[in-house]
C-alpha positions in Angstrom: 82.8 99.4 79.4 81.1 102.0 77.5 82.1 105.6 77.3 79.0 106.4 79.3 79.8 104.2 81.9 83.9 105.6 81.7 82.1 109.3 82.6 79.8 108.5 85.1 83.0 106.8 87.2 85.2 109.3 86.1 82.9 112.0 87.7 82.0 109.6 90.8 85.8 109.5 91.4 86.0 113.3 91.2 84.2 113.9 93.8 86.8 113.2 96.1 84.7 113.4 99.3 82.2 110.9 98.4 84.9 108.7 96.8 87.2 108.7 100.5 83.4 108.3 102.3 82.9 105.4 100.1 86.2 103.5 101.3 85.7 104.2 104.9 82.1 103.3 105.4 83.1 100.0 103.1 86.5 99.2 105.7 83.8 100.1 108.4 81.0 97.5 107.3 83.3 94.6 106.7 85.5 95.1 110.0 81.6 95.0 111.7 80.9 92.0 108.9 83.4 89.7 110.7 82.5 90.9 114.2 82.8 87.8 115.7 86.4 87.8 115.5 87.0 91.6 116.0 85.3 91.3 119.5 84.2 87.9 121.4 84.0 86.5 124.8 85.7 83.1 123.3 88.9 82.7 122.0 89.7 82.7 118.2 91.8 79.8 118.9 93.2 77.5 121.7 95.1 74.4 121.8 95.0 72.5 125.4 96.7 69.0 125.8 98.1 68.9 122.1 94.4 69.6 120.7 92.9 72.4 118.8 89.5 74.3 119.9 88.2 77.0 117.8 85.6 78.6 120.6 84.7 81.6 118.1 82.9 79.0 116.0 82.0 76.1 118.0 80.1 75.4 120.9 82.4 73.3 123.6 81.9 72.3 126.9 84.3 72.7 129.6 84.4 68.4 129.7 85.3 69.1 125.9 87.8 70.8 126.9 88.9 69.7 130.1 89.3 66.0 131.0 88.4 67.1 134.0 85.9 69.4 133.5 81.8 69.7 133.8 79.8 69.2 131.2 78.2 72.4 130.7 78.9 75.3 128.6 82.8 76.3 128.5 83.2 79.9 130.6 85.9 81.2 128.8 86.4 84.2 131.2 86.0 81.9 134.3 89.8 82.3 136.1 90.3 78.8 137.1 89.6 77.7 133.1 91.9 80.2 132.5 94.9 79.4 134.5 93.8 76.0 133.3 94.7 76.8 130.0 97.5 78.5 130.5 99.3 76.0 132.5 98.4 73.2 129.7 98.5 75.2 126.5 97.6 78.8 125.3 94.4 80.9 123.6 94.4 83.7 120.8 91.9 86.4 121.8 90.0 88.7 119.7 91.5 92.3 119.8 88.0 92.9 122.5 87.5 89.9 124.9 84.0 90.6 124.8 80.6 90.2 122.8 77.4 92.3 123.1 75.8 90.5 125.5 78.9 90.2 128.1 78.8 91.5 131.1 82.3 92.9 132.4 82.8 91.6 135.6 84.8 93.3 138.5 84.5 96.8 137.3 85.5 98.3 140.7 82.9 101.1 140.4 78.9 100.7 139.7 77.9 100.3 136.0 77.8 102.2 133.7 82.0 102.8 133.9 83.9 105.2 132.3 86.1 104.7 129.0 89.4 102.6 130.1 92.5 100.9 128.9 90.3 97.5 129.3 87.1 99.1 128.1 87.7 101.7 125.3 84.2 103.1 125.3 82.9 102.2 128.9 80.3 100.1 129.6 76.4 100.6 129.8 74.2 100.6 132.4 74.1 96.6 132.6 77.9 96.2 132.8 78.0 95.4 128.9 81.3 97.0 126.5 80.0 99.5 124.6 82.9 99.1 122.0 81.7 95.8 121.4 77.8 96.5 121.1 78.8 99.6 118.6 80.2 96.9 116.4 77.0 94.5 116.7 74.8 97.4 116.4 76.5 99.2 113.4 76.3 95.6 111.7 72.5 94.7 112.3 71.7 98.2 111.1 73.6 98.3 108.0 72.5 94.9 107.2 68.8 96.1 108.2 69.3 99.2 106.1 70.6 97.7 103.2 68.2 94.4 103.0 65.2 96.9 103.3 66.9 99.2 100.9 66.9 96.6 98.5 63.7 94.7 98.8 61.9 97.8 98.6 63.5 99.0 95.5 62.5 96.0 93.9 58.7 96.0 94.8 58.6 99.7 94.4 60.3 100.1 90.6 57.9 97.0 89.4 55.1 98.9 91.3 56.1 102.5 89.3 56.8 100.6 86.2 53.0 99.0 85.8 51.6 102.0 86.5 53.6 104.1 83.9 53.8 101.6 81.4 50.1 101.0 81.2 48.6 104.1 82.4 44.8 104.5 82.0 42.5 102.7 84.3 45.4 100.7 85.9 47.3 104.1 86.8 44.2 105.5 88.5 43.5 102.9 90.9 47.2 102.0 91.6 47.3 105.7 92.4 44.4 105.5 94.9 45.8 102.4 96.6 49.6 104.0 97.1 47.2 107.6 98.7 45.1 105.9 100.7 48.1 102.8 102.4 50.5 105.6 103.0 47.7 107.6 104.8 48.1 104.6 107.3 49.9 105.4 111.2 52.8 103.2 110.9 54.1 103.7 113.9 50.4 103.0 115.7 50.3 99.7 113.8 54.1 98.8 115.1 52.8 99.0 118.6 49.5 97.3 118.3 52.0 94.4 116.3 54.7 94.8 119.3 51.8 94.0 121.5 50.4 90.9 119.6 54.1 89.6 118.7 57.6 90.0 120.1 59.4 92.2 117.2 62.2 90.5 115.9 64.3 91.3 112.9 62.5 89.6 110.1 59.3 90.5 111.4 60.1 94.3 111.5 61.9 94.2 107.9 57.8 92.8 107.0 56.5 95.6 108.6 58.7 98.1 107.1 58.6 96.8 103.8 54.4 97.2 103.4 55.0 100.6 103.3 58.8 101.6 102.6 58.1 100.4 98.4 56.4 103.2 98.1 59.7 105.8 98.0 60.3 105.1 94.4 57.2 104.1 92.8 56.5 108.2 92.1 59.9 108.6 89.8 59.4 105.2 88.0 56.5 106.1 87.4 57.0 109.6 85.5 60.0 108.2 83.7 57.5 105.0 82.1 54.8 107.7 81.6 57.5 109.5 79.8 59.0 106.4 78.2 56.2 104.9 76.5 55.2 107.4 74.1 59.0 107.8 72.6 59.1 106.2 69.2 61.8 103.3 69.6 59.3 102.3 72.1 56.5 102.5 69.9 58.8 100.9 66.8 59.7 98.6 69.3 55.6 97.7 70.2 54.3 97.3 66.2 57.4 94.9 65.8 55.7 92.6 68.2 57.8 92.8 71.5 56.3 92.0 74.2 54.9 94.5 77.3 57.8 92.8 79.7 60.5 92.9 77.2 59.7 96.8 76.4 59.5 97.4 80.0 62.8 95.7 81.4 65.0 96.5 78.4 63.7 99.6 76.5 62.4 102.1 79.2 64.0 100.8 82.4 67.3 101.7 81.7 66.5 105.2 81.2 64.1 105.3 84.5 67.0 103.8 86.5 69.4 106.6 85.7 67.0 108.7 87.7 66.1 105.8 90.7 70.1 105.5 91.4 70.7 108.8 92.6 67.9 108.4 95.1 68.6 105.1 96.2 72.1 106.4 98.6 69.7 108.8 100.2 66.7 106.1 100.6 69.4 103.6 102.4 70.4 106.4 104.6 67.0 106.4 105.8 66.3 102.5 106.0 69.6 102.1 108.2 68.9 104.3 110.9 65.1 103.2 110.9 66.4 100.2 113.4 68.2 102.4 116.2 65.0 104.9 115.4 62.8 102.1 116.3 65.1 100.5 119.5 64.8 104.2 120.9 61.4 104.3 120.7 61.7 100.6 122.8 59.7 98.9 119.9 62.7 97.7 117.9 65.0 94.5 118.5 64.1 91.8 121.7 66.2 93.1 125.0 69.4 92.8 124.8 70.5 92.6 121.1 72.9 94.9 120.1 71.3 98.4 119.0 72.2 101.7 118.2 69.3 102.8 119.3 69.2 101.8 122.7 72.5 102.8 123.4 71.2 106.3 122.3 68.1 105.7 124.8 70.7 104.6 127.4 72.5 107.9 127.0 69.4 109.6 127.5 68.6 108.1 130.8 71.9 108.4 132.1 72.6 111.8 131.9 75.7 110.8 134.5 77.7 108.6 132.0 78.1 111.6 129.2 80.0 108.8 126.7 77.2 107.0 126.2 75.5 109.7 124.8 78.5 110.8 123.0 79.3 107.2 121.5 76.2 107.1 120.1 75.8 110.3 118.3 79.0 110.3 116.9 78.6 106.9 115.1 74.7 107.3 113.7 76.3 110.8 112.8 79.4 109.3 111.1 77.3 106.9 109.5 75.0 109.4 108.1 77.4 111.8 107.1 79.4 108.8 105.1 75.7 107.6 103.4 75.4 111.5 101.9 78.3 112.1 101.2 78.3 108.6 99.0 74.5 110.1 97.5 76.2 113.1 96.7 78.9 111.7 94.0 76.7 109.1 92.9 74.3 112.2 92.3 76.8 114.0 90.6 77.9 110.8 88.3 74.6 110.4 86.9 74.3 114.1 86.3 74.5 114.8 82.5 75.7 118.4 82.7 79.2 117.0 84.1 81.8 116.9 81.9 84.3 113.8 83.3 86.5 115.2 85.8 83.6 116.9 87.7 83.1 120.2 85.8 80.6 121.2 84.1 
C-alpha cells in the first residue's frame, strides 16, 4: 500500500462520523441483502414425517408436503397446515413471519393498524407489515441507487475523458449534445413511457441512465483538459503511447482523485430517485416494496401518523448515513490534511 494510499485511510478513519456511518449503513444493507430470511411468510426450515423442507427457497405444495394434502401452493400461515405441522414435526420461522406482499390477517381493527408486539411498525392501508416492506424497500433502493450509481459513472468519466483528452472539434459538439439532452423534461418523458410500458426496474434504471451520465462528465472533463498538456503526458505521447493507454493510465488517475469525492453524494441521489419516483405513482408495478409509496401512503392517511413517521425516518437515516460517508471520503482525498484529520 503506498504512503498516499496509508493517508488518505488514515484521514477517512479520522473522521469518526463518517467512519461509524460507514459501518451502520454496511450492517443495514446486508441484514436487507438477505431479506428473505430476516422476514418471510415461509419457514426457513421444516421437517414433517422425518423429511426436510426449506420453504424460504423452494416452492412446495401442500401434497409436497402433506401426504394428504392438495396440490396447490403450500399456505404456510393456513392454521390447519400449521397444527399439521406441529403435531408431525416442527418449522424455524424468520424473526418476521411476513414478506412484503402479505397481508396480516385477523388484525381485530380496520387496516392500516397501529405498531404492536406482532407487528412492530403497523401495517398499511392493505393489511401489509410495514417492518417487512421497509426491509424490501431499503434493498431495491440501495440496489437501484448503487447499480445506477455505477453504470452512470462509467458512461459519464469515458464521456468527460473523450472530450478533454481530445478537445477541439470533438469537445464542441460533445458539449452541444450534453446542453441540448439535459435540456430534455425527464419527468414528462417518464410518463409518456409509463403510459406506453408498465415501468419495471430495469426499464426505469434505462431511463434514468440516458440522462444520469451526465453528473460527471463536467469534472472529467476539466481534469483531461488539464491533463493533457502536462509534460509526462506529452513525453509520454512522442514516445509513441497510444491515446487509450495515456488516457486510462497517465491522466485518469489524477481525474479520479477529484470524481471520488463526488461519487458518495451522486449515489445519495440515485438511491432515493426510486421512492422519489413510487411517490410520484410512476415508479415500481403495484405492490412491490417501495419507500416511496409508503411515504405516499403516509400522506393519504393522515390517521395512521407511523406510516408517515416510518418513512421519513428511514429515507432520512439513509441520507444522513450517505453524507456523512461523502464527507470523510471528501476529507481523505483532500490534500491539505495531514493523516489524522488536521490540517
Amino acid at each position: 500500500m503506498s504512503p498516499i494510499t496509508q493517508r488518505r485511510l488514515a484521514n477517512f478513519r479520522a473522521n469518526r462520523r463518517g467512519w461509524w456511518s460507514l459501518w451502520i449503513f454496511t450492517v443495514l444493507f446486508l441484514v436487507t441483502l438477505f431479506a428473505e430470511f430476516v422476514a418471510n411468510d415461509r419457514p426457513l426450515l421444516a421437517r414433517v414425517d422425518g423429511r426436510f423442507f426449506f420453504p424460504a427457497l423452494v416452492d412446495y405444495a401442500e401434497s409436497d408436503v402433506l401426504s394428504d394434502g392438495l396440490p396447490t401452493d403450500a399456505d404456510w400461515h393456513d392454521p390447519t397446515l400449521q397444527q399439521e405441522i406441529a403435531s408431525r414435526g416442527w418449522a424455524i420461522w424468520p424473526a418476521i413471519p411476513y414478506a412484503y406482499r402479505t397481508v396480516v390477517r385477523d388484525l381485530g381493527r380496520p387496516a392500516p393498524s397501529p405498531p404492536s408486539a406482532r407487528n412492530w411498525l403497523g401495517t398499511d392501508d392493505q393489511a401489509r407489515d410495514v417492518l417487512a416492506r421497509v426491509i424490501y424497500g431499503f434493498r431495491i433502493s440501495v440496489l437501484f441507487g448503487f447499480t445506477l450509481t455505477v453504470i452512470s459513472s462509467v458512461l459519464g468519466i469515458a464521456a468527460g475523458a473523450v472530450q478533454g483528452f481530445y478537445g477541439g472539434r470533438v469537445d464542441l459538439i460533445f458539449q452541444r449534445f450534453i446542453e441540448i439532452w439535459s435540456g430534455m423534461p425527464q419527468l414528462f418523458l417518464l410518463i409518456i413511457l409509463a403510459s406506453v410500458i408498465e415501468p419495471s426496474f430495469w426499464v426505469l434504471l434505462a431511463f434514468l441512465l440516458l440522462f444520469s451520465w451526465m453528473g460527471l462528465t463536467g469534472v472529467v472533463r476539466a481534469e483531461f483538459l488539464r491533463g493533457r498538456n502536462l509534460d509526462y503526458v506529452r513525453a509520454a505521447r512522442a514516445l509513441g503511447v497510444s491515446d487509450l493507454r495515456l488516457m486510462a493510465r497517465h491522466i485518469l488517475p489524477n481525474a479520479m482523485v477529484a470524481t471520488l469525492t463526488f461519487l458518495p453524494f451522486t449515489l445519495s441521489g440515485s438511491v432515493t430517485v426510486l421512492a422519489s419516483l413510487d411517490f410520484l405513482g410512476f415508479g415500481l408495478p403495484p405492490g412491490s416494496a417501495s419507500l416511496g409509496e409508503l411515504v405516499n401512503q403516509g400522506k393519504n392517511n393522515l390517521q395512521a401518523p407511523w406510516l408517515a413517521m416510518t418513512g421519513f425516518v428511514v429515507l432520512g437515516g439513509m441520507l444522513t448515513l450517505l453524507i456523512f460517508v461523502g464527507e470523510a471520503v471528501r476529507d481523505a482525498f483532500d490534500p491539505r490534511k495531514l493523516p489524522g484529520g488536521s490540517r
